[in-house]
C-alpha positions as MATLAB code, in Angstrom:
seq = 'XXXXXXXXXXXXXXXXXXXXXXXXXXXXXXXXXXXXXXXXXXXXXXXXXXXXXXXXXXXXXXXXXXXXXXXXXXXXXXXXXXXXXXXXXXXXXXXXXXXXXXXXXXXXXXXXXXXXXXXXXXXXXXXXXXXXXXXXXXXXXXXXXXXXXXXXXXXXXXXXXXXXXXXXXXXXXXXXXXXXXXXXXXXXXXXXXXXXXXXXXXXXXXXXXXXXXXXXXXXXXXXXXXXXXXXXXXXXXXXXXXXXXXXXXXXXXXXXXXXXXXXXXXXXXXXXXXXXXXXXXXXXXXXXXXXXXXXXXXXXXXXX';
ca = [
      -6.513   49.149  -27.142;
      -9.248   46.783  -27.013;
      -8.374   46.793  -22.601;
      -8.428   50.100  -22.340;
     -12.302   51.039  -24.345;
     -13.956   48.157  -22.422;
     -12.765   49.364  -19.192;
     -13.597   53.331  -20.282;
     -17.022   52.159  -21.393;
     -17.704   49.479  -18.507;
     -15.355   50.569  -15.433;
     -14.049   53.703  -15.896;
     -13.341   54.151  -12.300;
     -11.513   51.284  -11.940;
      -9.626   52.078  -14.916;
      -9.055   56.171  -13.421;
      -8.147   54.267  -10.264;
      -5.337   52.156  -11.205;
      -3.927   54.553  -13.450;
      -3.779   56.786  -10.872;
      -2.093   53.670   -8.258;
       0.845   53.126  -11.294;
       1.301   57.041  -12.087;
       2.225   57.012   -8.153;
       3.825   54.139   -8.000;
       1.672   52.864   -5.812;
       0.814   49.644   -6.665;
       0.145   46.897   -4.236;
       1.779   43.170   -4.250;
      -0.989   41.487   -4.731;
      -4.833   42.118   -5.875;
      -8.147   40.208   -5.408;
     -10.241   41.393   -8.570;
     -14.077   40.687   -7.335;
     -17.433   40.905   -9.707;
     -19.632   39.086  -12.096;
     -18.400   37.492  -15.445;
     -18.148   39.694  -18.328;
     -17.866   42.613  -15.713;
     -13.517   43.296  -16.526;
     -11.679   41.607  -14.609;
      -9.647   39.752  -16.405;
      -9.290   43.086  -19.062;
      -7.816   45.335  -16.546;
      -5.882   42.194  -15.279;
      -4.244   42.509  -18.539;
      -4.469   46.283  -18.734;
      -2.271   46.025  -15.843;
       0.176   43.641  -17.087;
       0.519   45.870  -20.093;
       1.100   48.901  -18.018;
       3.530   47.316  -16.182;
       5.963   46.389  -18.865;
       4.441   48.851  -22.076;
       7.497   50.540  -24.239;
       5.486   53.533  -25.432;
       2.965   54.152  -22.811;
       0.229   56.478  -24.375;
      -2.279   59.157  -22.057;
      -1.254   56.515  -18.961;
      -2.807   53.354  -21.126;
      -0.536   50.880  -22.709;
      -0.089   50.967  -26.539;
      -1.255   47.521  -27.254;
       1.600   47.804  -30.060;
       4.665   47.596  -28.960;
       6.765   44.215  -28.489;
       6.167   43.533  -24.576;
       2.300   44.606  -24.926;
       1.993   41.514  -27.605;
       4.386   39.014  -25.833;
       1.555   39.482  -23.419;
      -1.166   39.126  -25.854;
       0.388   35.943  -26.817;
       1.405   34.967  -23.949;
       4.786   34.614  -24.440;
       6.065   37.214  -22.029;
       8.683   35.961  -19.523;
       7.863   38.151  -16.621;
       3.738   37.587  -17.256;
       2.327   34.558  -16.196;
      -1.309   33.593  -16.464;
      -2.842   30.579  -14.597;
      -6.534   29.275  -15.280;
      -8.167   25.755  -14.062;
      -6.707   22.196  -15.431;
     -10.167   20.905  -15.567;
     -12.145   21.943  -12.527;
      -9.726   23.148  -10.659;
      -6.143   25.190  -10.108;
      -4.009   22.481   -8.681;
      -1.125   22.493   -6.626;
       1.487   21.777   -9.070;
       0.439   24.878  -11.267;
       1.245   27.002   -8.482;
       4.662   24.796   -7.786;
       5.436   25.302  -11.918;
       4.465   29.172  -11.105;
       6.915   29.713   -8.039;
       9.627   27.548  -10.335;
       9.157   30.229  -13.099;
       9.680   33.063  -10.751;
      12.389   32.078   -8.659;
      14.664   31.956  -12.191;
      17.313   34.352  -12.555;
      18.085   36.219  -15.784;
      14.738   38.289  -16.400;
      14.509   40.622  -18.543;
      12.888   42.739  -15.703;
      13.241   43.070  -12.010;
       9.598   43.195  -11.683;
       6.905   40.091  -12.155;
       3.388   39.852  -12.956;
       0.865   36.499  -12.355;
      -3.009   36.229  -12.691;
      -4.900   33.699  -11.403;
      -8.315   32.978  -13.609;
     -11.016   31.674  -11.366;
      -8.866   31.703   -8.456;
     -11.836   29.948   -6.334;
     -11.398   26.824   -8.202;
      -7.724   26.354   -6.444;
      -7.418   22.710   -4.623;
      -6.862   23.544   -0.950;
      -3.241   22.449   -1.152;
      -2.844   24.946   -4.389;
      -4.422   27.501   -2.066;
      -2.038   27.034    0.572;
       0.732   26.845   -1.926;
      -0.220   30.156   -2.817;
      -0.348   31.817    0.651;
       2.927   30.689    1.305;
       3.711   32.062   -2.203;
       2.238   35.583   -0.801;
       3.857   35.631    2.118;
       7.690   34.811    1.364;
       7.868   36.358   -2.559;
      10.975   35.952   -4.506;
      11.150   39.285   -5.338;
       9.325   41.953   -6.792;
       5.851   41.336   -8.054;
       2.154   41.770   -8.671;
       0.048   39.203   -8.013;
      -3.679   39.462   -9.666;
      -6.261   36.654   -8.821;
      -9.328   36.919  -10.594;
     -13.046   35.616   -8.783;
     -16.817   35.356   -9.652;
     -16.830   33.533   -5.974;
     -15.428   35.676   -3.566;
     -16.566   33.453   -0.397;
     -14.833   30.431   -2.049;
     -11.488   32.411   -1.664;
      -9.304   31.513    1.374;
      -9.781   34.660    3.809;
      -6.143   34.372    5.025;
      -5.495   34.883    0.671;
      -8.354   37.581    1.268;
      -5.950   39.304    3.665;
      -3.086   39.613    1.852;
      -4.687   41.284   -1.322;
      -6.254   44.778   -1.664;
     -10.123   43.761   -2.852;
     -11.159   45.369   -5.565;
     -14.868   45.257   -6.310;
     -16.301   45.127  -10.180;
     -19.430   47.150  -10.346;
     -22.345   44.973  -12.546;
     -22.885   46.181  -15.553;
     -25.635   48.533  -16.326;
     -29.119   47.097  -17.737;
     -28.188   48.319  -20.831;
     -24.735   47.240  -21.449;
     -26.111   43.708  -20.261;
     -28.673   43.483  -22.573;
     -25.778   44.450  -25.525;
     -23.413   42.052  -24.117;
     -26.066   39.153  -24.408;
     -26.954   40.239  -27.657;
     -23.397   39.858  -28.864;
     -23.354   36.161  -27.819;
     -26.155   35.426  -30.006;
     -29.111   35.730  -27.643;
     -31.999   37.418  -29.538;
     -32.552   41.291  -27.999;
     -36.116   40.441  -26.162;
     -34.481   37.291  -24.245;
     -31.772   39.751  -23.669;
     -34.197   42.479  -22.041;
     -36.157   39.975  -20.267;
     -32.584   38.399  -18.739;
     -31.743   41.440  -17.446;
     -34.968   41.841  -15.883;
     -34.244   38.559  -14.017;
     -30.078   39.267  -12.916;
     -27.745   41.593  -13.254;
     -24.972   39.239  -13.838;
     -23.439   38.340  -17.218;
     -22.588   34.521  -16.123;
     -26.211   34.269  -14.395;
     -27.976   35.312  -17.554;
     -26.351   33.390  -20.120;
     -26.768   30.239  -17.767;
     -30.749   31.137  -17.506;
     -30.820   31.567  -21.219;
     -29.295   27.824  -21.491;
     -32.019   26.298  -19.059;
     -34.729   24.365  -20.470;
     -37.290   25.086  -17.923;
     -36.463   28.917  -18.151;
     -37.228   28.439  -22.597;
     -40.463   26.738  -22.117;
     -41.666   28.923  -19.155;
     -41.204   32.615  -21.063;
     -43.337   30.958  -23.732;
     -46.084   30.139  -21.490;
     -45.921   33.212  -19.335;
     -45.738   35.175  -22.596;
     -48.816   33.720  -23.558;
     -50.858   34.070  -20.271;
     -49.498   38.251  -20.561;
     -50.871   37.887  -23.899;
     -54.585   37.162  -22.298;
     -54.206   39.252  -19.393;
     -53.331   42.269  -21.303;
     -56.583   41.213  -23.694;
     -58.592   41.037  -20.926;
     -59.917   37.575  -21.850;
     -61.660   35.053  -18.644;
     -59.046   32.509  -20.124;
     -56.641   33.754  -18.552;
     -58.000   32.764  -15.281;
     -58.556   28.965  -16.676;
     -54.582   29.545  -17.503;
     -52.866   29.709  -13.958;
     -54.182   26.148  -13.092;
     -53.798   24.166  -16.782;
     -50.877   25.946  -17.390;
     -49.186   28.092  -14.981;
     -49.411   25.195  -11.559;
     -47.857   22.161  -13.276;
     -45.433   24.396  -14.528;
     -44.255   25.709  -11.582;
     -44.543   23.128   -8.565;
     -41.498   24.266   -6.706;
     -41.098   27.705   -5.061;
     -38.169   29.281   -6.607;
     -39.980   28.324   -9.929;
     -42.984   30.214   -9.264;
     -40.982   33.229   -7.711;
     -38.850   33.089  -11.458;
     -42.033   32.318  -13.631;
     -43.152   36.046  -11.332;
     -39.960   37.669  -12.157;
     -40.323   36.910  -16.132;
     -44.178   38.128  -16.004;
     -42.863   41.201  -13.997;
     -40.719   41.661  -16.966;
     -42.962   41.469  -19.727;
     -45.370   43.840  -17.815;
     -42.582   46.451  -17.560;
     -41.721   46.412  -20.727;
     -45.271   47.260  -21.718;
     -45.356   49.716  -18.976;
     -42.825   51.805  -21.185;
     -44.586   51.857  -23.789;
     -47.165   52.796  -22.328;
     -49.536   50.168  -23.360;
     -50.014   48.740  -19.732;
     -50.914   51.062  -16.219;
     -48.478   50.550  -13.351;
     -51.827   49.296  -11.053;
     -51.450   46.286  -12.423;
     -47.801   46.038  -12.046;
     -48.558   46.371   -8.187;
     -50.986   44.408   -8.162;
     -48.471   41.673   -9.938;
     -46.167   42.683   -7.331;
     -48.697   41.632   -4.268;
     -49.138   38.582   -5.720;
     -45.582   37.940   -5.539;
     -45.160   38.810   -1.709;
     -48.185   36.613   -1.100;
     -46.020   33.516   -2.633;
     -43.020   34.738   -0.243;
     -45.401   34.416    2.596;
     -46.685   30.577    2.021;
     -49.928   31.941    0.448;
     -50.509   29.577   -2.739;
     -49.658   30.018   -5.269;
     -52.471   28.804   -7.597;
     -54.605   31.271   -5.548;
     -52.198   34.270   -5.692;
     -52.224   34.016   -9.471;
     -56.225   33.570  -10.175;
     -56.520   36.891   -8.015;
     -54.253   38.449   -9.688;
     -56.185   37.356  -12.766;
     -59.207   38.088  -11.499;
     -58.283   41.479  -10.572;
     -56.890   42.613  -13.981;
     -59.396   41.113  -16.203;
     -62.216   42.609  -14.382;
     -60.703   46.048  -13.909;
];
């Protein structure tokens, strides 16, 4: 039931939700799943699938064990159909193929079931293919589309699906997530500092700039915390060329901030200089510069 305990652990009102929707019979035709990567959506896509067609349904959650839960696994179900991108994109002849599929006779079911991976890579012509799809349906089915991007998502597609909304996941489960993919449990910490988003972090983690400037800012906490005058001599041989463009200095702030709150709980730092770290950082989002910010900053902590 691998679905089911990720959703219980990382959604469990989504999961309470749509049990509750297929215990009514209440389902709708078609659903717009909405969040962050890593956040569920496609498990309770499949969750769903599952529950729709499940042979020995257990406590409302499909068994995972029975022959129609691992046709779907497999994907070798007839009435399941999963699209994801041919390339970049979802093209217009996958949703063609997908209407083909459907308007077969000879199902094993009356009712259908299609999910859409990344449904705001679809071509325009794939999106309207789809709409038209939504509109006129062969017969009975539920229609899931999966999105990290909901604003890339046709609104007249918007319309004719019930949103639902994927809730980011907590600071902690982020940080074990991250871990999982191989990401060392400080880079996770200091990744959740800087996003709550799965996708977001483990891009940052990838990034070059992001590598060399934890390093560097690690280094300049390292002095501050000491107390040493270096670290004043640090913001402009290290900290300036680093940083030359805004949103750099704002992130370089965000991974100090995150350092300095992880010493916080432990007690090792006070929270004055955390606000004093955080005045600096609404001085840069007012024009002041940023070379002068920081050697206040410095100033202030190593002479307090």
């Amino acid at each position: 039931m691998e679905e089911t305990e990720f959703l219980r652990e990382y959604q469990p009102r989504l999961l309470t939700q749509m049990t509750k929707m297929m215990e009514h019979e209440h389902l709708a035709h078609a659903y717009l799943f909405e969040g962050d990567e890593g956040t569920g959506k496609h498990e309770l896509s499949m969750w769903l699938a599952k529950r729709m067609f499940c042979e020995q349904i257990q406590d409302g959650n499909p068994c995972d064990q029975c022959l129609q839960c691992m046709r779907i696994d497999q994907n070798e179900h007839p009435n399941v159909q999963v699209i994801k991108p041919d390339g970049q994109m979802i093209k217009v002849d996958q949703i063609r193929q997908l209407q083909a599929e459907f308007s077969k006779t000879g199902f094993e079911t009356r009712d259908q079931c299609f999910i859409i991976r990344q449904a705001d890579t679809m071509s325009s012509s794939a999106a309207n293919s789809l709409l038209k799809f939504l509109e006129e349906p062969p017969g009975s089915f539920v229609a899931i589309l999966e999105t990290n991007s909901l604003g890339k998502v046709l609104p007249t597609i918007q319309s004719r699906c019930q949103l639902i909304h994927f809730s980011p996941l907590s600071k902690a489960h982020l940080i074990e997530k991250l871990h999982a993919t191989g990401i060392s449990e400080k880079t996770a910490a200091l990744l959740a500092q800087l996003t709550n988003s799965f996708s977001k972090a483990v891009e940052i983690s990838e990034d070059e700039w992001f590598n060399e400037s934890k390093e560097i800012a690690k280094k300049w906490f390292d002095q501050l915390s000491a107390k040493t005058p270096d670290a004043f001599l640090f913001v402009q041989k290290q900290l300036v060329p680093l940083a030359k463009e805004k949103h750099q200095q704002l992130m370089l702030l965000k991974i100090i901030q995150g350092y300095y709150e992880e010493a916080f709980q432990t007690g090792k730092i006070s929270y004055q200089e955390i606000e004093c770290l955080l005045q600096a950082q609404r001085k840069i989002q007012a024009n002041v510069s940023f070379q002068n910010s920081m050697e206040q900053f410095a100033l202030r902590v190593v002479s307090s």
